[in-house]
C-alpha positions in Angstrom: 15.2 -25.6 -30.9 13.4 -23.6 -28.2 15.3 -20.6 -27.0 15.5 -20.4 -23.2 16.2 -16.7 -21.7 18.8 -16.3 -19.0 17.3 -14.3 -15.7 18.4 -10.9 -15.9 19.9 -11.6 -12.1 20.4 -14.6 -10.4 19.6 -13.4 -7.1 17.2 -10.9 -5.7 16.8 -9.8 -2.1 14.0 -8.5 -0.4 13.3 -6.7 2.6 10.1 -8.1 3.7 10.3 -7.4 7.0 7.0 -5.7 6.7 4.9 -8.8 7.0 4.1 -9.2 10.5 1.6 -11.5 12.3 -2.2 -9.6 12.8 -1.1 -6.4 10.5 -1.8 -5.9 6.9 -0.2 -3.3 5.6 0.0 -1.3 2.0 4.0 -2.0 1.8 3.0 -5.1 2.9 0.4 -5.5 -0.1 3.2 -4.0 -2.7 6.0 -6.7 -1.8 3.5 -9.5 -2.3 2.4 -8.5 -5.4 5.3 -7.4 -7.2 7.7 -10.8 -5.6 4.5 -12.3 -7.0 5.2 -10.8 -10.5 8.8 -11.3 -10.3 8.1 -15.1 -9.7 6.4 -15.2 -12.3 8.8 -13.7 -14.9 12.2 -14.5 -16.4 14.0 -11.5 -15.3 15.1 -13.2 -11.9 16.4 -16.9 -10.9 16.0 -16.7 -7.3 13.7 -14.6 -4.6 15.4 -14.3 -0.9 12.3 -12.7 1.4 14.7 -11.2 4.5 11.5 -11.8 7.4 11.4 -11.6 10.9 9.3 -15.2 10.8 9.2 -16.9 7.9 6.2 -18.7 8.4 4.0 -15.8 8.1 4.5 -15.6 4.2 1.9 -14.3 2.4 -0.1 -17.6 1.3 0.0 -16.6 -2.4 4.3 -16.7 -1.8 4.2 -20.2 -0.4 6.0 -23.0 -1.8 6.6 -21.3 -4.9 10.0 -22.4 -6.9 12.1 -19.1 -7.2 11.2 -18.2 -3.0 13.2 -18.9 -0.4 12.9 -17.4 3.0 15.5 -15.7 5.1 15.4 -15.4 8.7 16.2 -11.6 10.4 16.3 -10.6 14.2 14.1 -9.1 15.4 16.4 -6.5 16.5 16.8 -3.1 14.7 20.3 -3.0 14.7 20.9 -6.9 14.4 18.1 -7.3 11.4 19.8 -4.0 9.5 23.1 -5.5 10.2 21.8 -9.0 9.2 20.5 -7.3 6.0 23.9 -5.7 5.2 25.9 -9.1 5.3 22.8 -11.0 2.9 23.2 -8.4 0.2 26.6 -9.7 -0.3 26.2 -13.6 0.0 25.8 -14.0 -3.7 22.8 -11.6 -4.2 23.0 -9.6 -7.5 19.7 -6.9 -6.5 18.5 -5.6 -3.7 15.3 -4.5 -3.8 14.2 -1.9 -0.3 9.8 -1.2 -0.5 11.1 1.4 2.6 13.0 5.0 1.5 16.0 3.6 3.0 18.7 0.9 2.6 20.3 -1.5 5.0 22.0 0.9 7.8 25.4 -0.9 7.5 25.5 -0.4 3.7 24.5 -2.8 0.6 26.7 -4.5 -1.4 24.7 -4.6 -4.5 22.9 -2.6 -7.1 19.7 -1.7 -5.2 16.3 -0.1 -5.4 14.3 1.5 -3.3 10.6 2.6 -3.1 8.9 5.7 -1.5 5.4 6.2 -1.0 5.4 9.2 1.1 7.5 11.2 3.2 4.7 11.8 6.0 6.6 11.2 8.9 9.0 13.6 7.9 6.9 16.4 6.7 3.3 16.2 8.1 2.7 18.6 11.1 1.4 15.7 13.1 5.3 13.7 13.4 7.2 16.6 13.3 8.0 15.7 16.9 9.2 12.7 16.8 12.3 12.0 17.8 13.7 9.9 15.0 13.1 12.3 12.5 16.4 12.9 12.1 17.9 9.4 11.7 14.6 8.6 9.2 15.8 12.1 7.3 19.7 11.3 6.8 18.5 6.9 6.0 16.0 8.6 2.8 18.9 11.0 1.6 21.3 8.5 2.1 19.4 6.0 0.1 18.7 8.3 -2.5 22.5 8.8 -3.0 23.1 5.3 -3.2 20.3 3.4 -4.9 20.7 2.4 -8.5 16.7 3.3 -9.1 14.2 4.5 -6.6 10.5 4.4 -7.6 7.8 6.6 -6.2 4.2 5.4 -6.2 2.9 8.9 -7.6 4.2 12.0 -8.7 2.9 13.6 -5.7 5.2 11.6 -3.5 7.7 12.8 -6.0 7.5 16.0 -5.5 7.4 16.2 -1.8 10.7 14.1 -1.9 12.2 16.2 -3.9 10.9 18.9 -1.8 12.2 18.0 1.1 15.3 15.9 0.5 16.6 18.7 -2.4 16.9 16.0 -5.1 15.0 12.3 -6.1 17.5 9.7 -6.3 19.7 8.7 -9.4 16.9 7.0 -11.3 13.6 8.3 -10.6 10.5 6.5 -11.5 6.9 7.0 -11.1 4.9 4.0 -10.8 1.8 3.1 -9.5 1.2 0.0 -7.7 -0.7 -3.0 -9.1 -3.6 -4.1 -7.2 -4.2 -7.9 -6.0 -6.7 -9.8 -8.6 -8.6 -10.9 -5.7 -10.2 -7.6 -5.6 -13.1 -8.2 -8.1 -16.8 -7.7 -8.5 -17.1 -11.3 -8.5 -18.3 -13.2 -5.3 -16.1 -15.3 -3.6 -18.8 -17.2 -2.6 -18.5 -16.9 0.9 -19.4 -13.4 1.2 -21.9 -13.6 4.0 -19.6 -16.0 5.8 -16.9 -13.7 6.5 -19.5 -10.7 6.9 -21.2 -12.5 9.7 -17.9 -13.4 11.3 -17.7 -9.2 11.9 -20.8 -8.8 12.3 -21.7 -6.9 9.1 -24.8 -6.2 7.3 -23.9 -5.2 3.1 -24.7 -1.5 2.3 -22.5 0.3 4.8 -19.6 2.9 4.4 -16.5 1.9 4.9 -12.6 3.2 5.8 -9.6 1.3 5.6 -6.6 2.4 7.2 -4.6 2.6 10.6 -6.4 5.2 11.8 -3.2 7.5 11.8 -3.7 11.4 11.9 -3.4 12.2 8.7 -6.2 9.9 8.1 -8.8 12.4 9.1 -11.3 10.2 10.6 -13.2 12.8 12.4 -14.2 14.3 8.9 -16.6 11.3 8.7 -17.3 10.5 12.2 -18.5 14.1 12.7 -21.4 13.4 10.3 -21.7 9.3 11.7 -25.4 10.2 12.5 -26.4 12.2 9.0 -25.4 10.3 6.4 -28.0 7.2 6.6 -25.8 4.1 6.8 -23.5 2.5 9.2 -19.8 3.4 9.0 -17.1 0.5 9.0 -13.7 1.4 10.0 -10.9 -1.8 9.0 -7.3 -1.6 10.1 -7.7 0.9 13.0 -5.8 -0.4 16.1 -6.9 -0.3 19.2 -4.7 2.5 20.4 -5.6 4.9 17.5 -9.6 3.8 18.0 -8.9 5.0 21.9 -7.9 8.5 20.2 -10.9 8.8 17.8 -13.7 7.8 20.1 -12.0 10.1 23.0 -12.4 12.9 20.4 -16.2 12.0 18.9 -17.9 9.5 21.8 -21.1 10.6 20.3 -20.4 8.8 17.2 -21.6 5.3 16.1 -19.2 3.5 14.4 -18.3 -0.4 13.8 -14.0 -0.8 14.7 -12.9 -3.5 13.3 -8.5 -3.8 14.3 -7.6 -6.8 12.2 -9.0 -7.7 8.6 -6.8 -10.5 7.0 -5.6 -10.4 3.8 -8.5 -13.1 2.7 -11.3 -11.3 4.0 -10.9 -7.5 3.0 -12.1 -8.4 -0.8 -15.4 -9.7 0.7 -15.6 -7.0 3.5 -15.1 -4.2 0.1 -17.9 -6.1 -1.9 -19.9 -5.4 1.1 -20.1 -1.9 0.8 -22.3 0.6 -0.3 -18.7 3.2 -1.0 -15.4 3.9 0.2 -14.4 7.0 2.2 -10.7 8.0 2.5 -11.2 11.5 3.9 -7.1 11.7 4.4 -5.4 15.5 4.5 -2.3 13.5 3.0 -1.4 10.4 1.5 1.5 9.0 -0.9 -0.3 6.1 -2.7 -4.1 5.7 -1.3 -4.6 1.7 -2.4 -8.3 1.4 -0.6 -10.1 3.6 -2.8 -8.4 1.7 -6.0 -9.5 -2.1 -4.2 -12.5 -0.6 -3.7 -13.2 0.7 -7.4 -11.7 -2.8 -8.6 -14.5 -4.5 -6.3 -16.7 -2.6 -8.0 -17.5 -0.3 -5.3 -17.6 3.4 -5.6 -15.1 5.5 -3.7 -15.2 9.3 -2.6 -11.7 10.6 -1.7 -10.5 13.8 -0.1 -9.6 16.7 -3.0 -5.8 16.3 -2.0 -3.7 15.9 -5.7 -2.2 12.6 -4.9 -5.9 11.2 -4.3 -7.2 12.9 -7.7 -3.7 11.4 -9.6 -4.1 8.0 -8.2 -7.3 7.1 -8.7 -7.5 9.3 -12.4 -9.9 11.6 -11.4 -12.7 8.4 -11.0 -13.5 8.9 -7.7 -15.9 11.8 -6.3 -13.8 14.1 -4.1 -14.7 15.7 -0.9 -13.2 18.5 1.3 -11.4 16.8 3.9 -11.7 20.2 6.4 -15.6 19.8 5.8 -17.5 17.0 7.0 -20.9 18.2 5.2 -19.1 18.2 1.9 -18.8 13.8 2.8 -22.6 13.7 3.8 -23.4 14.9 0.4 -21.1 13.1 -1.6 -22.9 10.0 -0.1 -25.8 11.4 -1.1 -25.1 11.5 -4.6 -24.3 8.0 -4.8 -28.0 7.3 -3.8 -28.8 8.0 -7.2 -28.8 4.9 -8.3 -27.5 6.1 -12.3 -25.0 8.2 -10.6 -23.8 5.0 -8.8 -23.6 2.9 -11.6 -21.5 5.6 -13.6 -19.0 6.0 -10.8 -18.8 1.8 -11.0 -17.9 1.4 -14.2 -15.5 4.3 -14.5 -13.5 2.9 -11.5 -13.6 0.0 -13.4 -12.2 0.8 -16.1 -9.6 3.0 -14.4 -8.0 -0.1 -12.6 -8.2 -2.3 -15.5 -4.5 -2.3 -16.2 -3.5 -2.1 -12.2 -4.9 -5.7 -11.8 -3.3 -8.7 -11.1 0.7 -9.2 -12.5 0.1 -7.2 -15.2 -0.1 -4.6 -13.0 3.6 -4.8 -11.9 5.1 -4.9 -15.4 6.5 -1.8 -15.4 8.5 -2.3 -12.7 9.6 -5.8 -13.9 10.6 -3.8 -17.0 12.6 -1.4 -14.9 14.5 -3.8 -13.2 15.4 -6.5 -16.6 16.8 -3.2 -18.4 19.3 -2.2 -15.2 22.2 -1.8 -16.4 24.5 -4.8 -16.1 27.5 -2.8 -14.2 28.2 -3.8 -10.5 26.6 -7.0 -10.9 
């Protein structure tokens, strides 16, 4: 007789707020893939997705057994409050991809998950005028969460750094990385290129174009470096700062890239530049080395950690030091190297097995408070 396994929890809710209509986002990309996992396993009965619209679901999420959809206001206050009262309908985990739980409390075990603490630290957002509130929700969520992961030790640190301690459980863990990012054609490559006007061979940046991107450290060398430069993600409002600053540069802004077409659009090009003075995760440089695309990053430590020291590095404070860096990938051995060992480097990111660890994590919470 066939031994079934009892879920580890019955119910799990998620705050998946962070899927919004025209905006693709890395939390966005780390609650798809690890609900995805979770699905998939036997640690959970039941997935609750808390969204603003639940009919902008991630297609890979759709009509799967164990997901259900919950709608939120849109509200701040109403959607936290609306959180609050969901983590005690019956729901046995709560599972936060933000470092910070529901404002009116959570009446479950919980976890929460902290990429970075940018907008608390980075010179750039020290004036807005939330930083307070955002400060007390991370410490507060530290104090009460049951787990909290960090995506790497560098995000670690800097939490710990600035909030004076990491939570009751700290984790690293690296994100997994969505199987659709593969060498392999999809077989509509040149479809989707055409549809943004692309030619293969060009250098591209993902990202929202934020400060702490650093931009300018490639768009100051736009005209040395011998191919077109792509830029994915940026809105409009933050390509309105960059051109303001470089109008000399040539650049292709793209503000939108679904989900479905960024594999293609990373196949397309000749590397990947994230020339960033901070991040807490960096997953374009790992989608690209799993596309089988080469990727220079800036020299920052979290950059180095994340992607194992696979990548070429560049100063981010020196544009030249990007011009050459493409430069060295024109070797055409050189290239090939710096494929195969970003390869082999994202190997076990890919796909669900990429998310084991944390579906480890959360079967062997302890079984108090359930």
């Amino acid at each position: 007789m066939t031994h079934i396994q009892k879920p580890t929890f019955r119910n799990l809710l998620v705050d998946a707020r962070e899927f919004t209509p025209q905006r693709v986002t890395g939390i966005g990309r780390v609650v798809e893939g690890l609900v995805d996992a979770l699905a998939e396993s036997n640690v959970v009965e039941k997935i609750f997705l808390a969204m603003f619209d639940p009919t902008i679901v991630p297609s890979g999420l759709k009509n799967r057994r164990k997901i259900e959809m919950k709608k939120v206001p849109v509200s701040f206050f109403k959607s936290e409050r609306v959180l609050s009262n969901l983590s005690k309908d019956g729901m046995k985990l709560f599972l936060s991809p933000y470092p910070k739980l529901p404002l009116f409390g959570v009446h479950c075990p919980s976890i929460n998950m902290i990429h970075d603490v940018l907008d608390l630290t980075h010179p750039a957002y020290k004036g807005r005028i939330k930083i307070l509130f955002d400060g007390y929700r991370l410490k507060r969520a530290l104090r009460k969460a049951d787990l909290t992961w960090y995506v790497s030790s560098w995000s670690f640190d800097e939490t710990k750094r600035f909030a004076g301690f990491a939570g009751n459980d700290p984790r690293v863990r690296f994100n997994g990385i969505d199987e659709s990012f593969t060498p392999r054609s999809g077989g509509n490559e040149e479809e989707i290129l055409a549809k943004y006007q692309l030619s293969s061979g060009y250098i591209l940046a993902v990202g929202n174009g934020l400060p702490h991107k650093n931009l300018g450290a490639v768009l100051k060398v736009a005209g040395q470096v011998g191919r077109g430069i792509v830029f994915a993600g940026v809105s409009k409002r933050n390509q309105a700062h960059w051109k303001r600053k470089y109008p000399e540069a040539r650049a292709v802004w793209i503000s939108h890239v679904p989900q479905e077409d960024l594999p293609a659009i990373m196949r397309g090009a000749f590397c990947l530049v994230q020339p960033s003075t901070e991040e807490g995760y960096g997953y374009p440089p790992l989608e690209a080395m799993a596309s089988g695309v080469p990727a220079i990053v800036s020299n920052i430590p979290v950059l180095v950690e994340t992607t194992g020291g696979c990548a070429l590095t560049s100063d981010p404070n020196n544009p030249k030091s990007w011009t050459e860096a493409v430069g060295t990938l024109e070797n055409r051995s050189i290239y090939r190297e710096q494929v195969m060992k970003g390869l082999e480097w994202v190997e076990p990111l890919q796909g669900r097995n990429g998310w084991q660890k944390h579906v480890a994590d959360i079967e062997a919470l302890p079984m108090t408070k359930r």
